[in-house]
N, CA and C of each residue as an Amber inpcrd file, in Angstrom:
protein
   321
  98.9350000 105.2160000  82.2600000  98.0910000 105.6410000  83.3410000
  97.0540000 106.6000000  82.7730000  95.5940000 106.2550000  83.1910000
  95.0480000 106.9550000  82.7920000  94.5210000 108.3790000  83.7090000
  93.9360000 109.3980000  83.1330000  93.7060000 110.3710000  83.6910000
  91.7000000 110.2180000  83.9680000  91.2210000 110.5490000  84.7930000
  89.6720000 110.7150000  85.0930000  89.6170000 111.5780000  85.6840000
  88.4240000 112.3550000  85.8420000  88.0080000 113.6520000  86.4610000
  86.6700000 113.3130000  86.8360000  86.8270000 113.4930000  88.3360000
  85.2110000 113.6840000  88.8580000  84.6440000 114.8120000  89.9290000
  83.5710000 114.9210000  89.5050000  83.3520000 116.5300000  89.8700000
  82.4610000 115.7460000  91.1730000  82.6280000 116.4130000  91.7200000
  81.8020000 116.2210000  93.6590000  81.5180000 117.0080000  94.1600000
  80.0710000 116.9940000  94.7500000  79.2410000 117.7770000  95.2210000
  79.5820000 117.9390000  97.2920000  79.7380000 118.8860000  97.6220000
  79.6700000 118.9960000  99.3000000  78.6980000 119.1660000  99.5870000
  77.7160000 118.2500000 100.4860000  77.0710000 118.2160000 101.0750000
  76.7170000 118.9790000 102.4400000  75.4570000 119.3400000 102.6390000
  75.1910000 120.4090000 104.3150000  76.3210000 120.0930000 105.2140000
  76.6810000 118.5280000 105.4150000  77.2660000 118.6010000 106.4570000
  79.3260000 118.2670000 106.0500000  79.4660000 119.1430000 104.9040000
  80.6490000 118.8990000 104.3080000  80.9760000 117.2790000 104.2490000
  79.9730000 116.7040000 103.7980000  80.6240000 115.5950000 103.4550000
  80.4270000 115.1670000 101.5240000  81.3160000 114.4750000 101.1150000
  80.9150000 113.9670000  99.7070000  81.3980000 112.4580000  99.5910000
  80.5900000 112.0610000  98.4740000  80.4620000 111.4060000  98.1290000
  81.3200000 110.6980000  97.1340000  82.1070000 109.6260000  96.5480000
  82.8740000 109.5900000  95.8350000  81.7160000 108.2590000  95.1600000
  81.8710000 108.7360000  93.4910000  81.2280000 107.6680000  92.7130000
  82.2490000 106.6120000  92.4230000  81.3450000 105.4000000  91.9130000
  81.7650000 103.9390000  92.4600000  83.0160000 103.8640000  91.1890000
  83.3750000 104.5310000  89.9120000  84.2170000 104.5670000  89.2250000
  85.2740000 104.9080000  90.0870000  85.7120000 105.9370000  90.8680000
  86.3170000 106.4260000  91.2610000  87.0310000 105.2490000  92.5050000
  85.9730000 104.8780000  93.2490000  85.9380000 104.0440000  94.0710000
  87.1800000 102.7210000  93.5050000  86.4490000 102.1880000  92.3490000
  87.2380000 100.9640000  91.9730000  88.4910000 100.9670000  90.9110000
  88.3300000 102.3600000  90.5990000  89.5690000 102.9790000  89.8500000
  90.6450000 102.2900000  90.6720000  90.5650000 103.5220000  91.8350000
  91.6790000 103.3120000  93.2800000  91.4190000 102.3550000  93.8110000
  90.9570000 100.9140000  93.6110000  90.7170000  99.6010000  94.1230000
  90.2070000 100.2920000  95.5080000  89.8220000 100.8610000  95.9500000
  89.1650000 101.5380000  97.9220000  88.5480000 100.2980000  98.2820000
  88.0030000  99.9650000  99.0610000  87.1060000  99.2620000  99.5640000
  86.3120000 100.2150000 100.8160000  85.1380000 100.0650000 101.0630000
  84.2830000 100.7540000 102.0470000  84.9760000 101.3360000 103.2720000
  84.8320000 102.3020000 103.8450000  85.3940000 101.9670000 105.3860000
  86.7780000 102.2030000 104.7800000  87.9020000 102.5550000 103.8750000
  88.9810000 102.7770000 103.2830000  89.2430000 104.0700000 103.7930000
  90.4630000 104.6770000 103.7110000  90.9760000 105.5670000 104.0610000
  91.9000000 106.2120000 103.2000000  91.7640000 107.7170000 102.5740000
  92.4240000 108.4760000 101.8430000  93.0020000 109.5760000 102.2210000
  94.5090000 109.8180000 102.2350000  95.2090000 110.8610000 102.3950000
  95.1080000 112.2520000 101.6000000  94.4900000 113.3630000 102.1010000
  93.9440000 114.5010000 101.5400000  95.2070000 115.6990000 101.3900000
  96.0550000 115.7370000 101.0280000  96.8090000 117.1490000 100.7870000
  96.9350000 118.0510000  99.9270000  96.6610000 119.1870000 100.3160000
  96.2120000 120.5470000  99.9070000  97.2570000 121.3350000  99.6020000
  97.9600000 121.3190000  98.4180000  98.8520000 121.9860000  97.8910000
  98.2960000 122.9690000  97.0080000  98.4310000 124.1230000  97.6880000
  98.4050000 125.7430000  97.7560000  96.7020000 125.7880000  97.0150000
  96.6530000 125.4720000  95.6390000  94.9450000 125.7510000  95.2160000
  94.6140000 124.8930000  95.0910000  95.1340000 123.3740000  95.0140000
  94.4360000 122.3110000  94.4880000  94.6310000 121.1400000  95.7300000
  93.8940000 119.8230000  95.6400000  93.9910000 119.4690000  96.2400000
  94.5380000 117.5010000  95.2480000  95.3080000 117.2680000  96.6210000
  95.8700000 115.6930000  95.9040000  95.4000000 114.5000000  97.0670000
  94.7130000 113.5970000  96.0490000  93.9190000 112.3790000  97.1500000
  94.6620000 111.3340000  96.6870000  95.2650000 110.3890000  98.0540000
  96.1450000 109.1370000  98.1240000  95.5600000 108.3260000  98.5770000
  95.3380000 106.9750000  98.0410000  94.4090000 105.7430000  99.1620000
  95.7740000 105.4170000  99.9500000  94.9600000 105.2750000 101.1060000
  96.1900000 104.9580000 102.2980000  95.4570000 103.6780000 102.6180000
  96.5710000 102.8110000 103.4670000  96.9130000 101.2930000 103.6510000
  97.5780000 101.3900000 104.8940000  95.9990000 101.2650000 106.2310000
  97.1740000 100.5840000 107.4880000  97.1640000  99.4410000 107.8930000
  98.4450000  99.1760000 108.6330000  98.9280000  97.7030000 108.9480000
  98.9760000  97.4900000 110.1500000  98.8830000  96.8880000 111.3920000
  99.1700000  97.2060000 112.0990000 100.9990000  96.5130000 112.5190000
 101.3250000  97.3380000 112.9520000 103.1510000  96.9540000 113.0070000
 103.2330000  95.7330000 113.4360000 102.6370000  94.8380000 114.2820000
 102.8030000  93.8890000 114.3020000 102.8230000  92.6060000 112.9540000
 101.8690000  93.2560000 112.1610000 101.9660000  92.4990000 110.7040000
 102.7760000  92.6670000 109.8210000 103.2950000  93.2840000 110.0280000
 104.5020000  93.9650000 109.1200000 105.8360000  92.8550000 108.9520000
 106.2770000  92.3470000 107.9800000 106.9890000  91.6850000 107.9480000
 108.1430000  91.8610000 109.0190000 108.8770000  90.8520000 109.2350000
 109.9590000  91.3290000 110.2310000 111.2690000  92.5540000 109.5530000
 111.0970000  92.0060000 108.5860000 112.5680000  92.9130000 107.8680000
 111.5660000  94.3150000 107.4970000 110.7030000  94.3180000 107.0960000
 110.3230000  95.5940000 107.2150000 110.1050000  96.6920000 108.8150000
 109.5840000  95.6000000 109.3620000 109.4850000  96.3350000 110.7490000
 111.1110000  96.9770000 110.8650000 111.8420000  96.1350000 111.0300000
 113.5570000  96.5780000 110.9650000 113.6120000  97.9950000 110.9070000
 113.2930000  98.1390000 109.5580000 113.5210000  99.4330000 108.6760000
 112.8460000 100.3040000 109.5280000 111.7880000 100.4260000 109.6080000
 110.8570000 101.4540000 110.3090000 111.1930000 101.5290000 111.9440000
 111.8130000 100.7700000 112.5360000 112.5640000 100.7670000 114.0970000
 113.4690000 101.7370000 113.9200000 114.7820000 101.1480000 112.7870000
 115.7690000 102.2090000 112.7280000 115.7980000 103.1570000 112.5850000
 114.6250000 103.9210000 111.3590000 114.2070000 105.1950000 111.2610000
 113.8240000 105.8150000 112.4780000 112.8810000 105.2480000 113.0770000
 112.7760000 106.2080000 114.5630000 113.3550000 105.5520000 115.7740000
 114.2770000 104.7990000 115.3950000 114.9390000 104.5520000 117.1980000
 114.4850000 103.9110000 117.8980000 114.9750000 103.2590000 118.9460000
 114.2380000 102.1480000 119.5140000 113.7150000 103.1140000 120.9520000
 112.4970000 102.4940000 121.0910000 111.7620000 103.8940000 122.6330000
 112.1280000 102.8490000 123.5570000 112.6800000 102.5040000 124.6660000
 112.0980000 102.1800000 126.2570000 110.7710000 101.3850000 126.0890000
 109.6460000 102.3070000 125.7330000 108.3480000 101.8200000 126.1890000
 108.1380000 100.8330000 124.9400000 108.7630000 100.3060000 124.1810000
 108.5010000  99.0420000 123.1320000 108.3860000  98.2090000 123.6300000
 107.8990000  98.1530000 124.5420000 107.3070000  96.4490000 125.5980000
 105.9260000  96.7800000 125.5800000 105.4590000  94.7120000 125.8470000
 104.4020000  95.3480000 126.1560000 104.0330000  95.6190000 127.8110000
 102.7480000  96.4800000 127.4950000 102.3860000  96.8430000 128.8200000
 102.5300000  96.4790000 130.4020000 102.1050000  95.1720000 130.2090000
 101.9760000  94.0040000 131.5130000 103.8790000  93.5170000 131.6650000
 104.6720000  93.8690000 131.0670000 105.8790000  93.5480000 131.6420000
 106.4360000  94.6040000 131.7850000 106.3540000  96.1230000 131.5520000
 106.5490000  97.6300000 131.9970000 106.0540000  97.2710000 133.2280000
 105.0500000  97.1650000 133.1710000 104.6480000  97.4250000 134.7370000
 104.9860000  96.0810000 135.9170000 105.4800000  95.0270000 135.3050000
 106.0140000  94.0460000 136.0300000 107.6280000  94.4430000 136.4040000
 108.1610000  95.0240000 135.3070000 109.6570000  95.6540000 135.8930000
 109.6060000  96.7290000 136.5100000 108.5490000  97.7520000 136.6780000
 108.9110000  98.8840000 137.0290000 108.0370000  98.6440000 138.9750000
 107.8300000  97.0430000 139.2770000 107.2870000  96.7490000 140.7710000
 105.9840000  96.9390000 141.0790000 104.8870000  97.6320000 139.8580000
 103.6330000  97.7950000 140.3720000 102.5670000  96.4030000 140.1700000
 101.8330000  96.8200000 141.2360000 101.6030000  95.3040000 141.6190000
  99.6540000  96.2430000 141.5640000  98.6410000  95.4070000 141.0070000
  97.6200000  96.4390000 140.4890000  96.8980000  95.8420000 142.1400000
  96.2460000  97.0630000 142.8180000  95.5800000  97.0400000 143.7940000
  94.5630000  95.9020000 143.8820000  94.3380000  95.1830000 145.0240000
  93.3380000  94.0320000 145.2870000  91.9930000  94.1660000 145.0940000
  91.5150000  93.2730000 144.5010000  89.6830000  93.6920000 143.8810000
  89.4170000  94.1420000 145.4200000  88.4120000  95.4740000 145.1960000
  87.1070000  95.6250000 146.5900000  86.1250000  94.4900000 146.4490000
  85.6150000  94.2530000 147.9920000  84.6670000  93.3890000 148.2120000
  83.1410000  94.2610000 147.6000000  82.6720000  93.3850000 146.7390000
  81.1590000  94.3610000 146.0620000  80.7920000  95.1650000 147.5510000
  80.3660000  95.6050000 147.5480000  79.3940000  97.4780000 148.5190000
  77.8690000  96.4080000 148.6990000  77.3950000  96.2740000 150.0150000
  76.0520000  95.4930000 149.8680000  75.2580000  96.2870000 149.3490000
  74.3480000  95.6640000 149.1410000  73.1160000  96.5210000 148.5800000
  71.9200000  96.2980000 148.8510000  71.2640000  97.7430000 148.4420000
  70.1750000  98.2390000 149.5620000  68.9780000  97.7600000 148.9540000
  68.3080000  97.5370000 147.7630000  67.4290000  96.6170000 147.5080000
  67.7560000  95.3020000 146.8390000  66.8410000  94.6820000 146.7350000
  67.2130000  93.5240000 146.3430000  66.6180000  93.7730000 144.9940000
  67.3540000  92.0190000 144.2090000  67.1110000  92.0040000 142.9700000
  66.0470000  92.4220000 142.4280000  64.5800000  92.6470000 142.8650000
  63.4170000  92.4340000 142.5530000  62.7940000  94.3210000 142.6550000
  63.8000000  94.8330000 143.2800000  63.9580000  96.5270000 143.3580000
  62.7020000  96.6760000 144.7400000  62.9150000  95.8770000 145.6420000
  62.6040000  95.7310000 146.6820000  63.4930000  96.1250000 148.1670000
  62.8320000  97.1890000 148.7630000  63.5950000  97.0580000 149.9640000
  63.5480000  95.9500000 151.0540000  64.5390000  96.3320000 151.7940000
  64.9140000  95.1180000 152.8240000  63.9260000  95.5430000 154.0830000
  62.8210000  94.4080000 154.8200000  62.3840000  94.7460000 156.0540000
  63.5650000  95.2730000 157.0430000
C-alpha cells in the first residue's frame, strides 16, 4: 500500500477541492461520498458506499436486521396504513374559478 500526501487549499466558502490523483487513487467517482473523522489533531478520510437496503443481498440484509431488531414499521407504507383502517379522505371537487383561462373575468 502506498502512502500519498496532498496538500488542499479551503476555499471562502470552506469548500476544497480534491485533485484527480487523489480522486482515482480512492477509485471516487463524482457526486461520491467520503466519511470525514477527526481524531483529536488530525483528520482520517474514508470513501463511503451506499446501497440502498433493498439491494443488499438477502443474506446480508439478514445480518444487518439482526443487528438492529426487527421494528413494527418494516412494512411498507400503503399496508401500515391499510392495517391500521385509514382510509385517505375523498378527492375535493376543484373550487370554480373566477377567471377564465384567458385571465378574463366572467360577465
Amino acid at each position: 500500500m502506498s502512502t500519498n500526501r496532498f496538500r488542499l487549499s479551503i476555499g471562502a466558502k470552506r469548500q476544497v477541492t480534491l485533485p484527480a490523483e487523489f480522486m482515482e487513487q480512492l477509485q471516487l467517482p463524482e457526486r461520491g461520498e467520503l466519511l470525514v473523522e477527526v481524531i483529536g489533531d488530525h483528520a482520517v478520510v474514508t470513501p463511503m458506499v451506499s446501497v440502498p437496503r433493498t439491494q443488499l443481498p438477502q443474506e446480508l440484509r439478514r445480518v444487518f436486521e439482526s443487528r438492529r431488531g426487527a421494528h413494527p414499521s418494516d412494512i411498507p407504507l400503503a399496508q401500515f396504513l391499510k392495517e391500521v383502517g385509514y382510509e385517505a379522505p375523498a378527492e375535493k371537487a376543484a373550487a370554480p374559478r373566477l377567471i377564465d383561462a384567458a385571465g378574463v373575468w366572467p360577465a
